[in-house]
TORPA-4810 file (N, C-alpha, C, O; in nm, 3 decimals):
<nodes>
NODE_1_13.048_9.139_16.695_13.031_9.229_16.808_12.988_9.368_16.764_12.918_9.448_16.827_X
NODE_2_13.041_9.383_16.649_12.971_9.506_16.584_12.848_9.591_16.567_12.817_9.710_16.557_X
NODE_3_12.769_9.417_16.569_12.581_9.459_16.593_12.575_9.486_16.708_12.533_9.593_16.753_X
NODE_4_12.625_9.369_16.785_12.581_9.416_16.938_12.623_9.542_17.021_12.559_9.575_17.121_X
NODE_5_12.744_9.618_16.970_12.781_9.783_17.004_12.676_9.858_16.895_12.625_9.958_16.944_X
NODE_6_12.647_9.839_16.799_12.573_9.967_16.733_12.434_9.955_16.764_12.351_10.046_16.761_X
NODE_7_12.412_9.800_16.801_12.216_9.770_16.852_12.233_9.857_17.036_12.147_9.929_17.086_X
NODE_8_12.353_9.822_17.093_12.370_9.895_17.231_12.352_10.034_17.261_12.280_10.094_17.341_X
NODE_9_12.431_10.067_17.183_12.430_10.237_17.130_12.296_10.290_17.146_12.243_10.348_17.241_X
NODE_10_12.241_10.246_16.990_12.094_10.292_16.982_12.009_10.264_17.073_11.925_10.353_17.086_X
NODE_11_11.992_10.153_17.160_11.886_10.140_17.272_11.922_10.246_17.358_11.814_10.289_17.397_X
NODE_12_12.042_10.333_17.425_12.016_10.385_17.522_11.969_10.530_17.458_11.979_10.621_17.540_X
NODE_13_11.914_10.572_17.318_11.863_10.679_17.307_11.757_10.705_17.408_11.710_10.600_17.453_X
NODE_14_11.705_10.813_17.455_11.630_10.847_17.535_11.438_10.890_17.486_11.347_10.925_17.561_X
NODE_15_11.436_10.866_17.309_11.354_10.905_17.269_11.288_10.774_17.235_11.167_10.765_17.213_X
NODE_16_11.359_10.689_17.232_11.338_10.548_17.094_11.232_10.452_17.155_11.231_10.398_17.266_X
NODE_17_11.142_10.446_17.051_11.012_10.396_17.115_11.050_10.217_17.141_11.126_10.154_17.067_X
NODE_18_10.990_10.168_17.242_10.990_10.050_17.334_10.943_9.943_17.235_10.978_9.827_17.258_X
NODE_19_10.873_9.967_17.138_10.851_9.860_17.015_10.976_9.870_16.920_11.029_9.774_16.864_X
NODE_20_11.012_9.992_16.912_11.148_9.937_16.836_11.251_9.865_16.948_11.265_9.743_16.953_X
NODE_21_11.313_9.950_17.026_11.378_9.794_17.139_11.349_9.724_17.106_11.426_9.667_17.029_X
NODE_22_11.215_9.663_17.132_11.168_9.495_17.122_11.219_9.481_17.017_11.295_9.386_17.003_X
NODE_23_11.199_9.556_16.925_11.219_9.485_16.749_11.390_9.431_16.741_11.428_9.318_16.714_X
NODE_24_11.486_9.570_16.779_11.635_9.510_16.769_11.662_9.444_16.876_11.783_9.425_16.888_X
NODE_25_11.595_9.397_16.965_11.695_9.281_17.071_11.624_9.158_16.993_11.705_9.066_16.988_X
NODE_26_11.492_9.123_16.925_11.450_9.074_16.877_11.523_9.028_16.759_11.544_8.908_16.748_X
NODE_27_11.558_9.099_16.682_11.696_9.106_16.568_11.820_9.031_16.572_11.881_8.971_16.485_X
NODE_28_11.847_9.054_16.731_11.966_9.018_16.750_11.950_8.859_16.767_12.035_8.773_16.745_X
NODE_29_11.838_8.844_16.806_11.797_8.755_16.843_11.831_8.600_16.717_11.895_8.495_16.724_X
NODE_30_11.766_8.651_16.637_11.735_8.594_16.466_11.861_8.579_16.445_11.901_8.470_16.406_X
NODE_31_11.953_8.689_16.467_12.095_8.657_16.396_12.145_8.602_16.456_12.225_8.545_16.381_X
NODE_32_12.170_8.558_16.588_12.230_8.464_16.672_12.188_8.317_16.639_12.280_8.237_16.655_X
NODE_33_12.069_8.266_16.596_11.995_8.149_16.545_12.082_8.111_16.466_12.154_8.013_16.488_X
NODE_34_12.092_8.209_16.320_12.161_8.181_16.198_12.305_8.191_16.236_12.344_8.077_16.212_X
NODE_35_12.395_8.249_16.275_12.535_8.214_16.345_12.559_8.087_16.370_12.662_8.026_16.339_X
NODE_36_12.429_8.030_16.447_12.464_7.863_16.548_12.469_7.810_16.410_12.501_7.693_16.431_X
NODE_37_12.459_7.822_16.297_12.447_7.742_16.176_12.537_7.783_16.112_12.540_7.722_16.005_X
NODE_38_12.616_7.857_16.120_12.732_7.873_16.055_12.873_7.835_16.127_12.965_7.904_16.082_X
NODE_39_12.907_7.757_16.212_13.004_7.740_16.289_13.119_7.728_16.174_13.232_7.753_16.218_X
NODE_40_13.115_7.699_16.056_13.250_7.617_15.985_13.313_7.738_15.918_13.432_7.748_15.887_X
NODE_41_13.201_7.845_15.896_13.259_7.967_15.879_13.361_8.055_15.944_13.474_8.086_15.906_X
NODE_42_13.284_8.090_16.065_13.382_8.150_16.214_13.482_8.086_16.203_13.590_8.142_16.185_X
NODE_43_13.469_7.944_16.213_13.600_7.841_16.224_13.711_7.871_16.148_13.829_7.855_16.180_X
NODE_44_13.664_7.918_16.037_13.773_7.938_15.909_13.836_8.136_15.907_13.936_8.194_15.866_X
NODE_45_13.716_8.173_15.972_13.806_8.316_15.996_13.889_8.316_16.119_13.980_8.396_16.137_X
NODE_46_13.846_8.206_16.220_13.955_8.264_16.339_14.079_8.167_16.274_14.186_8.228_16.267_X
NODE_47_14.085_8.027_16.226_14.199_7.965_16.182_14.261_8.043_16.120_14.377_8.041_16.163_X
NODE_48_14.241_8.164_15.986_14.359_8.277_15.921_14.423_8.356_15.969_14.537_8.393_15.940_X
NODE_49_14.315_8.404_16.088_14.377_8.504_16.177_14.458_8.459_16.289_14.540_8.526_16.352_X
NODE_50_14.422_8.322_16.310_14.572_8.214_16.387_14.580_8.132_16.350_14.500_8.052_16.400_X
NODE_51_14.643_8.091_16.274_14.684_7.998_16.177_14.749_7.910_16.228_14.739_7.801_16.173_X
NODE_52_14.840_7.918_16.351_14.922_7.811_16.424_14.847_7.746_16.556_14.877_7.647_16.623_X
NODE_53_14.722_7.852_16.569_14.627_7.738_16.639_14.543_7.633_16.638_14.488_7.613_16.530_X
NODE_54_14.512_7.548_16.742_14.438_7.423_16.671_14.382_7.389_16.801_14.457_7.402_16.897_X
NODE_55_14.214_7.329_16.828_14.170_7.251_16.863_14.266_7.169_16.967_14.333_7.075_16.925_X
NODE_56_14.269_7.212_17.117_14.359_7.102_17.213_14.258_6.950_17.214_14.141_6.914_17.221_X
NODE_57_14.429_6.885_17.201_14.367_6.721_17.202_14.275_6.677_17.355_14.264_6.717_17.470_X
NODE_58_14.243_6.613_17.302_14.112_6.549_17.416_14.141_6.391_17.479_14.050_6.335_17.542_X
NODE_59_14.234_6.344_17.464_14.332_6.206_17.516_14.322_6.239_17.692_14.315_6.147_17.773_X
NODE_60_14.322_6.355_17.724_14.262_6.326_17.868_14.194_6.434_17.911_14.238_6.546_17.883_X
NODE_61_14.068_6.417_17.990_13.984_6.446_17.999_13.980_6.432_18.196_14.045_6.359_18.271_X
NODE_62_13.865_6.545_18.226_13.806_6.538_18.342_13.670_6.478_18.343_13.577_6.534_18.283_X
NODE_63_13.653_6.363_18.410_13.543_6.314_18.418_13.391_6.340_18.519_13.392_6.292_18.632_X
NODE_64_13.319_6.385_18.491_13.253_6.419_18.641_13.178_6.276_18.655_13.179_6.190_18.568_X
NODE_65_13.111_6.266_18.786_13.101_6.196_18.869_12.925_6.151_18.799_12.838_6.237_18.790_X
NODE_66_12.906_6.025_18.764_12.770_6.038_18.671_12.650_6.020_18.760_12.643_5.951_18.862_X
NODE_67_12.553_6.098_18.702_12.429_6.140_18.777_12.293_5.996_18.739_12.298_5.917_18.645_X
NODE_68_12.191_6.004_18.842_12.125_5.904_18.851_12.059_5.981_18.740_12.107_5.906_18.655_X
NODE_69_11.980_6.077_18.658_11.933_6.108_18.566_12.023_6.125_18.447_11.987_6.220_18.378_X
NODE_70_12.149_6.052_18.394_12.243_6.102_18.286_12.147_5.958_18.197_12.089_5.853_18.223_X
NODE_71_12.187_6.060_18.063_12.144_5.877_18.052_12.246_5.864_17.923_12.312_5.952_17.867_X
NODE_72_12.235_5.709_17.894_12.330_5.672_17.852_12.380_5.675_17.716_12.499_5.662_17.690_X
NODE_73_12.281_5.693_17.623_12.292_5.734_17.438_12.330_5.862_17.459_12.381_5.918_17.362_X
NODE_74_12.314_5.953_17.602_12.406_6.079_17.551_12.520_6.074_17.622_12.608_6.139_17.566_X
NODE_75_12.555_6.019_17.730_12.664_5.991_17.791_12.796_5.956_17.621_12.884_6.018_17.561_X
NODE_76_12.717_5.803_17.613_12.773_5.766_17.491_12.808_5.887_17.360_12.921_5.887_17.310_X
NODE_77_12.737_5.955_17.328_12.718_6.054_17.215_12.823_6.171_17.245_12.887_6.230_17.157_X
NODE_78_12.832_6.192_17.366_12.945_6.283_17.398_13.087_6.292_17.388_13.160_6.381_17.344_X
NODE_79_13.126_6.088_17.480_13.212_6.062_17.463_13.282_6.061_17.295_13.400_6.076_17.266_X
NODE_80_13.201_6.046_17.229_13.214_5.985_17.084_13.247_6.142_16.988_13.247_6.137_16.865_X
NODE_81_13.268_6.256_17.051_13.294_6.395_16.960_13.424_6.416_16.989_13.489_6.386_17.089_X
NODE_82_13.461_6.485_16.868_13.583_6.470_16.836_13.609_6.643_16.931_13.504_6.701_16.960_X
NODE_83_13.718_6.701_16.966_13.803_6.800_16.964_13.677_6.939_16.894_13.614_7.024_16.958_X
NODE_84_13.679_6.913_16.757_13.606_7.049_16.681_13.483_7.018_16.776_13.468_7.106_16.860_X
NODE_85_13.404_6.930_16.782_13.248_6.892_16.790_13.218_6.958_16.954_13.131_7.035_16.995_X
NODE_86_13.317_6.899_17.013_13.294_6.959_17.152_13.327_7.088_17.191_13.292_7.135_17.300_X
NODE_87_13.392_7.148_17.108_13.404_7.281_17.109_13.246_7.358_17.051_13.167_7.438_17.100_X
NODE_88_13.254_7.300_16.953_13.092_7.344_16.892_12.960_7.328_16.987_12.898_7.428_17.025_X
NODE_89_12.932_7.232_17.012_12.822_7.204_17.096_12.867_7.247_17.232_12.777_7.324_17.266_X
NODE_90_12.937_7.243_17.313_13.004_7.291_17.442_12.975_7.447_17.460_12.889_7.516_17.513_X
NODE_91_13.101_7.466_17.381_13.094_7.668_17.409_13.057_7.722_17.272_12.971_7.805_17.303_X
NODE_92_13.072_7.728_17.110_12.995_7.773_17.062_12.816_7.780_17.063_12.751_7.879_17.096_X
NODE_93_12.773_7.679_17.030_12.642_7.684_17.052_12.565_7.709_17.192_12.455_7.760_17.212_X
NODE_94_12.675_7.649_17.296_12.612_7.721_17.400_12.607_7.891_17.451_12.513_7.951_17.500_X
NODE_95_12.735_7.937_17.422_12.688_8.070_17.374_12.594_8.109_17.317_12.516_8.179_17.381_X
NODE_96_12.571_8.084_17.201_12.512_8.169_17.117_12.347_8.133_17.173_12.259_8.217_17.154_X
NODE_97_12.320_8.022_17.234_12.198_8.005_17.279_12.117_8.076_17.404_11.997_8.091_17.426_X
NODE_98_12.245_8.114_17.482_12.232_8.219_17.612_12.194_8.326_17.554_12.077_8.363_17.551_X
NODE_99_12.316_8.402_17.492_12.277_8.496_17.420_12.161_8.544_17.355_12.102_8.652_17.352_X
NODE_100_12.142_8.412_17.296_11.983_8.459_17.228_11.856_8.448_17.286_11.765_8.527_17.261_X
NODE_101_11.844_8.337_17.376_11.747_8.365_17.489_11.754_8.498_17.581_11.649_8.548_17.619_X
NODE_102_11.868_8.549_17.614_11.858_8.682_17.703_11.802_8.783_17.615_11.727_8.867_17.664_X
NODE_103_11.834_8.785_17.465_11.787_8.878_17.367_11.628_8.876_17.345_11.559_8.976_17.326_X
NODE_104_11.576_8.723_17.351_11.431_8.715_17.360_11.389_8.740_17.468_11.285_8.805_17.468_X
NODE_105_11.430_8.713_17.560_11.336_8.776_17.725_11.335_8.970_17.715_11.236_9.032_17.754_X
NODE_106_11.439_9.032_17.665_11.499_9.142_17.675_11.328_9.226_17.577_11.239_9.305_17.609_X
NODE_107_11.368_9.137_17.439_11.247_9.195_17.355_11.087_9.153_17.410_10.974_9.175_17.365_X
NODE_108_11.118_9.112_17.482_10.972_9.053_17.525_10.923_9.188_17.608_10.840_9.272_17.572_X
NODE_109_10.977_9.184_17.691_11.011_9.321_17.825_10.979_9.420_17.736_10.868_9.473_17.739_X
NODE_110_11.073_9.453_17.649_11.003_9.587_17.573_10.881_9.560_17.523_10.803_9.649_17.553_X
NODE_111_10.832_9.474_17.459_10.712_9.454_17.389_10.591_9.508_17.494_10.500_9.590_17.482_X
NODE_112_10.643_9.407_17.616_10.512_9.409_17.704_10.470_9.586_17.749_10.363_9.647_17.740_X
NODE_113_10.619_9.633_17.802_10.578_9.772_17.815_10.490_9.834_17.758_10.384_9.880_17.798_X
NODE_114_10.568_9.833_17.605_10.496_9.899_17.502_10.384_9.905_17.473_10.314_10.003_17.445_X
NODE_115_10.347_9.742_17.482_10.195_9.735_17.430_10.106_9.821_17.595_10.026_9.911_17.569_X
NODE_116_10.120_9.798_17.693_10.055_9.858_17.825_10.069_10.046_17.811_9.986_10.123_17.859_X
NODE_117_10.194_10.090_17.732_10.193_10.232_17.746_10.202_10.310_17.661_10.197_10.433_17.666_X
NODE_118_10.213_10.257_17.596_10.240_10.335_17.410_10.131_10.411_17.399_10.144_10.526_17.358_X
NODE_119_10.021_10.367_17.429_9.886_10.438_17.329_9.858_10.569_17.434_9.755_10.632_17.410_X
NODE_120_9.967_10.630_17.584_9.925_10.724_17.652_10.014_10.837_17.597_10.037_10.921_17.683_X
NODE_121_10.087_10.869_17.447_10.176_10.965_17.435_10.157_10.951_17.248_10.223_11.009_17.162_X
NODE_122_10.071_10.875_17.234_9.996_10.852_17.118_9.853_10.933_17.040_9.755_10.870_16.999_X
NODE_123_9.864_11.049_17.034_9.747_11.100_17.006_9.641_11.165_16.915_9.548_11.246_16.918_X
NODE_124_9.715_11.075_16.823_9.632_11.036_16.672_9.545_10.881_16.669_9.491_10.851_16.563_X
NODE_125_9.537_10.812_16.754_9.439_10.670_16.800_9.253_10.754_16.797_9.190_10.860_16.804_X
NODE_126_9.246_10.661_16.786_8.999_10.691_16.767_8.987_10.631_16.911_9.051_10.542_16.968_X
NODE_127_8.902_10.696_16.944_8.772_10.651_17.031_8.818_10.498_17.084_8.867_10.480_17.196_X
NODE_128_8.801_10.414_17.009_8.775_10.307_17.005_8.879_10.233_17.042_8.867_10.154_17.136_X
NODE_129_9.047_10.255_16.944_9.192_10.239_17.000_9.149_10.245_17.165_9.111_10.151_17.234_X
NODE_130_9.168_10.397_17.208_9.210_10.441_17.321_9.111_10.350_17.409_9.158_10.279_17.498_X
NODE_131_8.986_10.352_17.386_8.936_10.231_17.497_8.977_10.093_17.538_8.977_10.031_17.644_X
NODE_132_9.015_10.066_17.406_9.088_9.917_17.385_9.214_9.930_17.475_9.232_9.841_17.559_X
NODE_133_9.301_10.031_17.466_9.445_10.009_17.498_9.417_10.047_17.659_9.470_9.972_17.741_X
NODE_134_9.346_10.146_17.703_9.316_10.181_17.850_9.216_10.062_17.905_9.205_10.069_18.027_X
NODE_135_9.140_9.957_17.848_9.078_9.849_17.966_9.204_9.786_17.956_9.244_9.769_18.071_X
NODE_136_9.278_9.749_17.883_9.419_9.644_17.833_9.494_9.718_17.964_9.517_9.623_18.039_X
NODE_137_9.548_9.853_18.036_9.611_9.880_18.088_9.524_9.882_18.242_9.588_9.865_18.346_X
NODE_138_9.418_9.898_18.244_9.317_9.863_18.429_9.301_9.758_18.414_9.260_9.723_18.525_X
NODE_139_9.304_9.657_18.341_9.300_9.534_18.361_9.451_9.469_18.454_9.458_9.385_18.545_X
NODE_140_9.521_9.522_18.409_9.705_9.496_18.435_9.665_9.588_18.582_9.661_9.521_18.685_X
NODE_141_9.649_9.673_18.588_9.677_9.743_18.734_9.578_9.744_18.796_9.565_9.858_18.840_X
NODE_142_9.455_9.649_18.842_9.348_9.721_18.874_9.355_9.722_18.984_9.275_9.636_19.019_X
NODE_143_9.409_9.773_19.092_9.451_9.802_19.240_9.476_9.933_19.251_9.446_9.996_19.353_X
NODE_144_9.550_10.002_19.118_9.623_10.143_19.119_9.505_10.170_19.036_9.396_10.166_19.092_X
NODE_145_9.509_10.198_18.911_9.397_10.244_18.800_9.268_10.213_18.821_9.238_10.101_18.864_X
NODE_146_9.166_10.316_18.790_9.046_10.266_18.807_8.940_10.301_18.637_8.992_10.391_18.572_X
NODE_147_8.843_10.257_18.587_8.798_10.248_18.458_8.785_10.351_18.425_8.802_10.368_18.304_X
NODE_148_8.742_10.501_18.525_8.790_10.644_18.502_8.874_10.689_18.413_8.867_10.797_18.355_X
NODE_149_8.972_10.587_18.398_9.058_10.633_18.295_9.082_10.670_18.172_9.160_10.749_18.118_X
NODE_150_8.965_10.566_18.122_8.935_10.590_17.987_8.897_10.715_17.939_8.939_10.775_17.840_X
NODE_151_8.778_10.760_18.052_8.749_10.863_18.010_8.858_10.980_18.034_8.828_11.079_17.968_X
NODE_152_8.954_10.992_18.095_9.071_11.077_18.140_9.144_11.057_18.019_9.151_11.166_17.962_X
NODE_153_9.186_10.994_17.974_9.250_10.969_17.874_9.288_11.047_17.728_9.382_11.093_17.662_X
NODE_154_9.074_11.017_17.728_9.017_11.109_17.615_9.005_11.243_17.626_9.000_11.319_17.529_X
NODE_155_9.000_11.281_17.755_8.980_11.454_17.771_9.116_11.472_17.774_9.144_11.579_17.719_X
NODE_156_9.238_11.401_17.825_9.338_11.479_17.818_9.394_11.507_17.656_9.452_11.610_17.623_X
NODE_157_9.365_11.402_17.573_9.374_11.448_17.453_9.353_11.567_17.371_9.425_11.630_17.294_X
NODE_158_9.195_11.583_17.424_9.103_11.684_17.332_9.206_11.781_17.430_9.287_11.824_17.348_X
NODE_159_9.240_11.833_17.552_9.320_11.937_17.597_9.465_11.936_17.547_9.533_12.039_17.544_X
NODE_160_9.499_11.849_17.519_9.667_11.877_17.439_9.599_11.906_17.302_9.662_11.999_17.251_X
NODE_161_9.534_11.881_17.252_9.550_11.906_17.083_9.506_12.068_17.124_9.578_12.157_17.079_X
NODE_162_9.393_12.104_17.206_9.297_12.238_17.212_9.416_12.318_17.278_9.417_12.437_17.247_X
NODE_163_9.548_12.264_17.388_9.664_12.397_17.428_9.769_12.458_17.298_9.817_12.567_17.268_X
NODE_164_9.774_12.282_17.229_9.887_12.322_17.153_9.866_12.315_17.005_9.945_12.273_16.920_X
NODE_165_9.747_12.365_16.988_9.660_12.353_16.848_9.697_12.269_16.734_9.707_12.306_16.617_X
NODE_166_9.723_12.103_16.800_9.719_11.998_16.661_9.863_11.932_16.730_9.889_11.816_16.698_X
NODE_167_9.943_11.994_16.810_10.074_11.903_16.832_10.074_11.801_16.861_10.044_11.796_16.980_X
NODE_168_10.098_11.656_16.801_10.117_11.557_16.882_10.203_11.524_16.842_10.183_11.446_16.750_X
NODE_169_10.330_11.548_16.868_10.510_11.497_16.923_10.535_11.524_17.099_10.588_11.614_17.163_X
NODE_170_10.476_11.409_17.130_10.528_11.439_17.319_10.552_11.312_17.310_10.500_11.225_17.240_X
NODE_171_10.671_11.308_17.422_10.710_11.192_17.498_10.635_11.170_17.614_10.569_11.266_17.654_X
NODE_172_10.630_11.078_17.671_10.531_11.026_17.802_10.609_11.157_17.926_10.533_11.236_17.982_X
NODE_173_10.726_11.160_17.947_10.769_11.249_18.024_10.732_11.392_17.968_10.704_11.464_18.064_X
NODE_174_10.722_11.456_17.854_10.652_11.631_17.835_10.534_11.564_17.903_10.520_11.599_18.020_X
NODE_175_10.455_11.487_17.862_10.269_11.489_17.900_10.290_11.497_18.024_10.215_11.582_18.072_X
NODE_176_10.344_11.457_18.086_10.315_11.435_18.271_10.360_11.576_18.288_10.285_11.655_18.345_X
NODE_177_10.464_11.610_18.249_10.491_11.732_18.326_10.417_11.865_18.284_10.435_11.978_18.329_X
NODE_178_10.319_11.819_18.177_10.223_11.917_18.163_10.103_11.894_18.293_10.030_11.976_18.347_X
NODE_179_10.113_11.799_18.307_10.001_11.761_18.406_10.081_11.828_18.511_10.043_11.943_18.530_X
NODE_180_10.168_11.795_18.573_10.260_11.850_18.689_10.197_12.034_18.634_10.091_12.082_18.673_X
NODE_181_10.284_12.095_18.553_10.330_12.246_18.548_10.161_12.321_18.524_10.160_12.443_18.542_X
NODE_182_10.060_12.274_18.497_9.924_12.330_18.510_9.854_12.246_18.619_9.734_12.275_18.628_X
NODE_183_9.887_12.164_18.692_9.825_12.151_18.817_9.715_12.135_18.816_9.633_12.193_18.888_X
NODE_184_9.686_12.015_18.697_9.531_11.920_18.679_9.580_11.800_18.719_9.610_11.722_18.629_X
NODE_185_9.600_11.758_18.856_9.641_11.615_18.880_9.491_11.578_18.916_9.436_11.474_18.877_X
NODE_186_9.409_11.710_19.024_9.274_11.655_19.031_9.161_11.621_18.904_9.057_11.558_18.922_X
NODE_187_9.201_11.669_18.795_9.162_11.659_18.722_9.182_11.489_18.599_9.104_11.421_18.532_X
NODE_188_9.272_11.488_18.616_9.326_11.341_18.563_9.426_11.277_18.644_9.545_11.258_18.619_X
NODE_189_9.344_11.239_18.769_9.468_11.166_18.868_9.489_11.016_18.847_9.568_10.958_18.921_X
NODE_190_9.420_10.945_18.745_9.448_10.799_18.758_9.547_10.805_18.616_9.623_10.710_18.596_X
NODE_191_9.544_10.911_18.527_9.617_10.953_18.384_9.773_10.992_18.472_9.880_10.941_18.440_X
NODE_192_9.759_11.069_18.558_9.843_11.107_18.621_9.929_10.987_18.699_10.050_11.003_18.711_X
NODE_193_9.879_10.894_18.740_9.933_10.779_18.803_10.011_10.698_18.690_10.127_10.656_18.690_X
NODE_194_9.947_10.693_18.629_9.986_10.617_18.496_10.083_10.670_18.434_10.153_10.588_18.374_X
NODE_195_10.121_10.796_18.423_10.277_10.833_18.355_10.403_10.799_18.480_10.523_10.788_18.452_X
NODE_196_10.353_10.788_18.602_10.409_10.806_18.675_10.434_10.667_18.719_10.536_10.660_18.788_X
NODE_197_10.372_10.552_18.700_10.448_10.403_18.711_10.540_10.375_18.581_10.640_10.303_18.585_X
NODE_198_10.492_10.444_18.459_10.615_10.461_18.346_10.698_10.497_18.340_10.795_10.466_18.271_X
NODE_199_10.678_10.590_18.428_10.810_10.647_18.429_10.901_10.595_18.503_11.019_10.612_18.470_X
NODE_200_10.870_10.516_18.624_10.935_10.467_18.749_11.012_10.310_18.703_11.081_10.238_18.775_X
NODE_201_10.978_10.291_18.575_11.081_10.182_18.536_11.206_10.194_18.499_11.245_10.282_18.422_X
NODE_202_11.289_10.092_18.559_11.413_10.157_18.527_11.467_10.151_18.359_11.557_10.217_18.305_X
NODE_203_11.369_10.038_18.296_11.399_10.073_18.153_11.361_10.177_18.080_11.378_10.181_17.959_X
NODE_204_11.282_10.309_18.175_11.254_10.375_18.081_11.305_10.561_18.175_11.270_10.669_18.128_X
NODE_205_11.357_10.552_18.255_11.426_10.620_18.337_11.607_10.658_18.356_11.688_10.749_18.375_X
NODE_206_11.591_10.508_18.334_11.788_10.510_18.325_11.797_10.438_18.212_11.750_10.324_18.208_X
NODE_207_11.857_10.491_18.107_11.863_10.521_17.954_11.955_10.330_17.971_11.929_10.218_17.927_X
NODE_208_12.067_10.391_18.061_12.184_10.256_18.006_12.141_10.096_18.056_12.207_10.002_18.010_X
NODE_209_11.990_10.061_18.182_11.924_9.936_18.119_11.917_9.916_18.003_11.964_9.803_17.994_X
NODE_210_11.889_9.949_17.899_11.873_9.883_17.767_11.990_9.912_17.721_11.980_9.929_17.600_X
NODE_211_12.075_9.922_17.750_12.208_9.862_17.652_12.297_9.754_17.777_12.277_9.738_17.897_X
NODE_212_12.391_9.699_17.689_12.469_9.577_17.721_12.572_9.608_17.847_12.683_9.555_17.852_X
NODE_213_12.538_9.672_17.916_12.663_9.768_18.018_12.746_9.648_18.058_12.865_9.655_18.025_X
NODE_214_12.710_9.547_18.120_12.805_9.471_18.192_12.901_9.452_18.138_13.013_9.457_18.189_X
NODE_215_12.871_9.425_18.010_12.962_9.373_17.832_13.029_9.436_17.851_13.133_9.376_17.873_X
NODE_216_13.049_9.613_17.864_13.110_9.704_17.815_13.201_9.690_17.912_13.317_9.683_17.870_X
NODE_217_13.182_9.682_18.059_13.291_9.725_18.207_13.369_9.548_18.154_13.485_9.545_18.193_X
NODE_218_13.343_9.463_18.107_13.400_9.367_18.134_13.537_9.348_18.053_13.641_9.290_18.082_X
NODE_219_13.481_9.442_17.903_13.550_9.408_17.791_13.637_9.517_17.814_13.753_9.509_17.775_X
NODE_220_13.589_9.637_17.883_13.706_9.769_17.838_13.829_9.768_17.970_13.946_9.730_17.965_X
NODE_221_13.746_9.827_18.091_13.854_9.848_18.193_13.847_9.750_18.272_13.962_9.721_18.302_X
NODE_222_13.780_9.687_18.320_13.813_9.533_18.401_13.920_9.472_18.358_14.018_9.461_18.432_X
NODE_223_13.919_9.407_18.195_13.995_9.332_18.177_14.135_9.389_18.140_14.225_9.332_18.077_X
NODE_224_14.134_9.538_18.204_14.313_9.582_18.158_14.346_9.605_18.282_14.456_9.655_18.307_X
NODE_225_14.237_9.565_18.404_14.318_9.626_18.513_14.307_9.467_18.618_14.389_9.448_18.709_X
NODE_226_14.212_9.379_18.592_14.162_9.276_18.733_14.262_9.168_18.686_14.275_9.152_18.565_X
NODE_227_14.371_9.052_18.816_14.441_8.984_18.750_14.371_8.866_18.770_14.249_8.860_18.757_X
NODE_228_14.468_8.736_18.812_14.398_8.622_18.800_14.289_8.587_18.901_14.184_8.532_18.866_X
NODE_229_14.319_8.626_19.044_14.188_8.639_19.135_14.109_8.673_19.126_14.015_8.629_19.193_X
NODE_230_14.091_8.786_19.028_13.952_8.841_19.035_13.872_8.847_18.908_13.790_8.938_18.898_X
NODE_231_13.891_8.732_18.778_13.844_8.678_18.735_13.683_8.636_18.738_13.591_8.652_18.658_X
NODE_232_13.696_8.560_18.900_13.534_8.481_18.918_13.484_8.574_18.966_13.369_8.583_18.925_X
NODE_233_13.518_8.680_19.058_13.437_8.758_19.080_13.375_8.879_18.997_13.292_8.959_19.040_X
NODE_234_13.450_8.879_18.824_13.352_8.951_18.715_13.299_8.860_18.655_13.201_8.890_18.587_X
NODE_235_13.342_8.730_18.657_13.223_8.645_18.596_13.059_8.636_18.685_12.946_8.643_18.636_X
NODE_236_13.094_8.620_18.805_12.967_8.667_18.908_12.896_8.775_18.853_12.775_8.789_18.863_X
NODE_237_12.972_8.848_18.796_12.901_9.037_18.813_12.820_8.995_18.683_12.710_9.047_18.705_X
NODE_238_12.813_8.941_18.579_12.744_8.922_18.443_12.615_8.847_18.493_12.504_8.881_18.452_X
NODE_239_12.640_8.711_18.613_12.533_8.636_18.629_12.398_8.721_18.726_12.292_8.662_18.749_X
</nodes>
């Protein structure tokens, strides 16, 4: 849990570029893979740390009601696991497989952003970059953006390097609000649109989307204050 509070942490910085996100939910991702392969390990640190616990026997069982698509070598294959096995395949591995699929959809999301907005707060890219990354972004919006952009793009450059003689450390939010506080929206209004659907995501607006929040209300004050009723209704709140 350690990764997943210090990978949480760091995503809700407010500076941290959207390719790194991708990269550590991506991370987390990898290490959750290699975990599902270590089950005999875990097994052996939670047995020291409870030593008088064990695996409940499986002599009776709830049966559900069998489906016209079950079929029968796994019906069979199921019945046939012992106590450890069904714990393993059941709730370890099925954990860790949720988990790591939500971690890959999560890095995907950042990726996609990134690759659509990165190159507008980027302003050391050629000619050539910036055309590439602005048809890549009117292609994605072409209802809002129009091919104007490209060329907007490039002049707003040559005007940030020519106000602030060579600076390029801005976040997508300074650039817009330079556009806002000198009052060239007529001047780059489809550039201007474009910081302004970036900005309007909530992953890149409200810092605590990219970290694990639900995790946090579930693990800290929920579970010291909600009793047995209200259980399903924080398991709801995660789904």
């Amino acid at each position: 849990m350690q990764k997943f509070h210090r990978t949480s942490q760091t995503l809700r910085e407010e500076e941290l570029n959207f390719a790194v996100c991708g990269d550590l939910c991506n991370s987390l991702a990898v290490y959750l893979n290699d975990v599902r392969e270590h089950f005999d390990r875990f097994e052996k640190t939670a047995k020291d740390m409870l030593s008088n616990v064990d695996y409940k026997g499986t002599t009776t069982c709830r049966r559900r009601k069998k489906q016209d698509n079950d079929g029968d070598a796994a019906a069979a294959a199921a019945e046939e696991l012992n106590a450890k096995e069904r714990f393993r395949v059941f709730t370890f591995c099925s954990i860790t497989d949720k988990v790591s699929t939500v971690m890959e959809r999560r890095s995907q999301v950042c990726k996609d952003v990134s690759t659509k907005f990165s190159f507008l707060n980027n302003l050391r890219l050629n000619e050539e970059e910036y055309s590439r990354c602005c048809n890549n972004l009117v292609s994605f919006y072409q209802e809002d953006l129009s091919t104007d952009t490209v060329g907007e793009v490039q002049q707003f450059r040559n005007y940030i390097h020519s106000k602030y003689q060579g600076k390029t450390d801005f976040t997508h939010a300074e650039l817009h609000d330079i556009i806002v506080q000198d009052q060239i929206h007529s001047v780059f209004p489809n550039l201007d649109l474009a910081f302004r659907i970036f900005l309007a995501f909530m992953l890149t607006n409200v810092s605590a989307e990219r970290s694990f929040s639900q995790l946090k209300r579930i693990k800290n004050p929920y579970r010291t204050t909600m009793g047995q009723g209200d259980i399903g209704l924080s398991v709801s709140t995660l789904n």
